[in-house]
C-alpha positions in Angstrom: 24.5 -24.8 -9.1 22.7 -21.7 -7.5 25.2 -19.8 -5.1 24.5 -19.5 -1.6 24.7 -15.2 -2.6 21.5 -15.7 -5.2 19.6 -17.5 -2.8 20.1 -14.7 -0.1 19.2 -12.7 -3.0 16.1 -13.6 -3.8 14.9 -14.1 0.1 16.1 -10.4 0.2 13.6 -9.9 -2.8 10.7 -11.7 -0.9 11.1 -9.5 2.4 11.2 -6.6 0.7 7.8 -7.0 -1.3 6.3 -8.9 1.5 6.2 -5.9 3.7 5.9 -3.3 0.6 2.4 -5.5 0.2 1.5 -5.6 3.5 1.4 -1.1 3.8 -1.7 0.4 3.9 -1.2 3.9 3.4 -0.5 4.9 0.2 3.1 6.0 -0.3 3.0 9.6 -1.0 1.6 9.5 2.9 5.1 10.0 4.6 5.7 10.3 8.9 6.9 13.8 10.3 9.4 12.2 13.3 8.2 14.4 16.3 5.0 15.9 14.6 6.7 19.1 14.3 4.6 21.9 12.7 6.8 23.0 9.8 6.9 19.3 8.6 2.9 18.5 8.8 2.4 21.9 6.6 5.0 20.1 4.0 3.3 16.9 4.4 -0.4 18.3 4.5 0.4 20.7 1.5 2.1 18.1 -0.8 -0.5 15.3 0.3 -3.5 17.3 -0.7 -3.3 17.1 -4.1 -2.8 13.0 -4.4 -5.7 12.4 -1.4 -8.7 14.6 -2.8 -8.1 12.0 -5.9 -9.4 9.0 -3.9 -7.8 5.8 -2.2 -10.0 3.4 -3.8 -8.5 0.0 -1.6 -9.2 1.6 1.4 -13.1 2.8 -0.1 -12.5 6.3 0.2 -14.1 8.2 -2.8 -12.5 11.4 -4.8 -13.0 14.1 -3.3 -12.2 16.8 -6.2 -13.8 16.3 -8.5 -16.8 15.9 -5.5 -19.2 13.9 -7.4 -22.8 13.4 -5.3 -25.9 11.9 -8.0 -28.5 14.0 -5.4 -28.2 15.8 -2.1 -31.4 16.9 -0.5 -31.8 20.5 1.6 -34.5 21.6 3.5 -33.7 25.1 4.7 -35.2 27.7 6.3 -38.5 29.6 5.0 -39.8 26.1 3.2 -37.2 26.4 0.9 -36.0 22.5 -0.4 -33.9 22.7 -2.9 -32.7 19.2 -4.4 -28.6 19.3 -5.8 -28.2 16.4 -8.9 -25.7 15.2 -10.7 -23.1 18.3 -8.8 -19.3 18.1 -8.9 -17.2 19.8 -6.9 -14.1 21.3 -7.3 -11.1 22.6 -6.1 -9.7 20.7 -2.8 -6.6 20.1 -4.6 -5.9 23.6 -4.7 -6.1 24.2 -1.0 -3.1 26.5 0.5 -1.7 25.0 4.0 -1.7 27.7 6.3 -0.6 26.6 9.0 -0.6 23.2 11.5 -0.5 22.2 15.2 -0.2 19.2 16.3 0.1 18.2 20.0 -1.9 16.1 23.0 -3.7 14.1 20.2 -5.5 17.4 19.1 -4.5 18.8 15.8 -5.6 22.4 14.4 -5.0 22.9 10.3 -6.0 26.2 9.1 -6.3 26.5 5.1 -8.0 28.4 2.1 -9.8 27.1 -1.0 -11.0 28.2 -4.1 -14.1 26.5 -4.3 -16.6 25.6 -7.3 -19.8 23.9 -6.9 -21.5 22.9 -10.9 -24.5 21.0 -11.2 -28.2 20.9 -11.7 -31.3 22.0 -9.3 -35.1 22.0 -8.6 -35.9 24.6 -6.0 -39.6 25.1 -4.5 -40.4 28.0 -1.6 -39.2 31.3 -0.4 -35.5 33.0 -0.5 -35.8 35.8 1.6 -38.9 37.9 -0.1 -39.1 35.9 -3.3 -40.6 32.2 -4.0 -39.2 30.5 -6.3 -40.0 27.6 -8.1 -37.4 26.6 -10.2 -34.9 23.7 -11.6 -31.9 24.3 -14.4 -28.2 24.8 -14.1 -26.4 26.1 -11.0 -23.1 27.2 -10.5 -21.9 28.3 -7.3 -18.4 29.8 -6.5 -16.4 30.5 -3.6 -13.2 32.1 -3.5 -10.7 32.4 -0.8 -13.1 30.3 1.8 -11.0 30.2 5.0 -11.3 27.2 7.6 -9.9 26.4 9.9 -10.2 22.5 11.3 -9.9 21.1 15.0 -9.5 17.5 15.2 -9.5 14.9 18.3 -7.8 11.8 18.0 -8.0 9.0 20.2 -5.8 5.6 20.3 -7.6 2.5 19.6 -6.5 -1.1 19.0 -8.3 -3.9 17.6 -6.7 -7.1 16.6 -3.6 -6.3 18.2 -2.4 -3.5 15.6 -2.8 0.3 17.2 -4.8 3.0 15.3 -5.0 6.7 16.1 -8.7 7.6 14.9 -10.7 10.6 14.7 -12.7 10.8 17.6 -14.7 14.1 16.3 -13.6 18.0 15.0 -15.2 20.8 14.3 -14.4 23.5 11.4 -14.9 27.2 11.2 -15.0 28.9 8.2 -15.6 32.4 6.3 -15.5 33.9 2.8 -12.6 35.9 2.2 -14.2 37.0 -1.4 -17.5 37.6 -2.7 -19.6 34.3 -2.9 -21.5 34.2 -6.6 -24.7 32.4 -7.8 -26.0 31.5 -11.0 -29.4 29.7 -11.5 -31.1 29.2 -14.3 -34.6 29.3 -14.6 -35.4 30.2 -11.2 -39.0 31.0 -12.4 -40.4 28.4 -14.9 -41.2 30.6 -18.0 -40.7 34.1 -17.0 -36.7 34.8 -17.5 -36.8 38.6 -16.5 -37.8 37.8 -12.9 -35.5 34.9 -12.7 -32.8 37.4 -14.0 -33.9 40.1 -11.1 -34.2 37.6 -8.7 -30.3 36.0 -9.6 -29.2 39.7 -9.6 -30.7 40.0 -6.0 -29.3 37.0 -4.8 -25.6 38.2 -5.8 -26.2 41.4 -4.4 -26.8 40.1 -1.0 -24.9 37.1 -1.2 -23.8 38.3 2.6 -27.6 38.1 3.8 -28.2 34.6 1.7 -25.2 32.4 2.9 -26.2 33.7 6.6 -29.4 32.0 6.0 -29.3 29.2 3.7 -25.7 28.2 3.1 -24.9 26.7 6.7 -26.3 23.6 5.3 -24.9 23.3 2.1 -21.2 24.0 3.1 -21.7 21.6 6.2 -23.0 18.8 4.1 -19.8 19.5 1.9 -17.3 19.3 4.9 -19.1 16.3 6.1 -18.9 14.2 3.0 -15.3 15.2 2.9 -14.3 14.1 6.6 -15.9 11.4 6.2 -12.9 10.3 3.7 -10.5 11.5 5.8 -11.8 8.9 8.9 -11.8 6.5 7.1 -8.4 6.7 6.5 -7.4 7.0 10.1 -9.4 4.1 10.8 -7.7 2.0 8.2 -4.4 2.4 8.4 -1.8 1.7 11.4 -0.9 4.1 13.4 3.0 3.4 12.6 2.8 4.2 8.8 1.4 7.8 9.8 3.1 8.5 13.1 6.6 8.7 14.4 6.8 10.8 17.8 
């Protein structure tokens, strides 16, 4: 005969995986009671690292390695260059600077090392030179400084309570020199596509003022795109305790 202790046993057993099921959030993604600053930097910092690798039941993609098959720019001066088969790196390396959190607004200032490999086909003009190109290109960025402004709002739908992203805004700069490499910037002539890179590196100031709004804004939208869809997914009791 099965004991009357077994049985409370094993309803114990169902309880317990019936609500471990029914989480959302994956379970590195712990609550900081109060939303106090020092905690979130913890959180942020240690979450980072597990996030940019993907949550693939809720749809949301990796985000280091940043893999995009094309991305299409069409930039000042004519210029369209076309990004395939890129990756991006280095999310998971982010430093935590610091957090605020309060009045559903949230401000997270960080800094990445950044590194942007893939291949390219570039017609038009950069600065004096046109190009018309396509090869390797390597881009990195080190020490890029942002700092992120985020508005939530509480919504519910079928009776559970979410706090979503109503909309942000990031700022960012380069703390170090931002370098370039493109191959084969001018089909069949090497020496000009060698000045030309050298040119580029030189004034890397003068370049990212013009042409690399676009690119880095692309990036920062594919990435929040990830992070709203988490927010919009998951409960707002498995993220908040205030």
């Amino acid at each position: 005969m099965i004991s009357h202790s077994f049985y409370t046993f094993l309803i114990s057993l169902f309880i317990l995986f019936s609500e471990s099921s029914s989480k959302i959030a994956p379970d590195y993604i712990v609550p900081c009671p109060g939303l106090k600053s020092d905690c979130l930097k913890k959180n942020i910092q240690e979450t980072i690292p597990l996030f940019v690798q993907g949550i693939p039941s809720l749809g949301i993609n990796s985000s280091d390695p940043l893999l995009r098959d094309k991305v299409n720019l069409d930039l000042p001066g004519g210029l369209k260059i076309e990004f395939y088969d890129g990756v991006l790196t280095g999310f998971k390396k982010c430093i935590v600077d610091s957090v605020k959190y309060e009045n559903l607004q949230a401000e997270l200032d960080l800094h990445c090392n950044l590194n942007l490999k893939g291949k390219y086909r570039a017609t038009g003009k950069v600065l004096l030179f046109s190009i018309n190109g396509d090869g390797d290109a390597k881009i990195k960025a080190h020490d890029t400084y942002m700092n992120c402004k985020i508005r939530f709002e509480d919504r519910v739908r079928d009776g559970i309570e979410y706090r979503e992203i109503k909309d942000y805004k990031v700022n960012y700069r380069h703390g170090q020199k931002v370098s370039f490499v493109f191959t084969n910037l001018f089909k069949g002539n090497p020496e000009l596509s060698e000045t030309v890179l050298n040119f580029l590196n030189e004034n890397w100031k003068e370049i990212l003022d013009e042409f690399g709004k676009p690119i880095i804004e692309t990036i920062i939208r594919i990435t929040f795109n990830g992070i709203k869809k988490f927010f919009h997914q998951v409960p707002k009791s498995e993220i908040y305790i205030e």
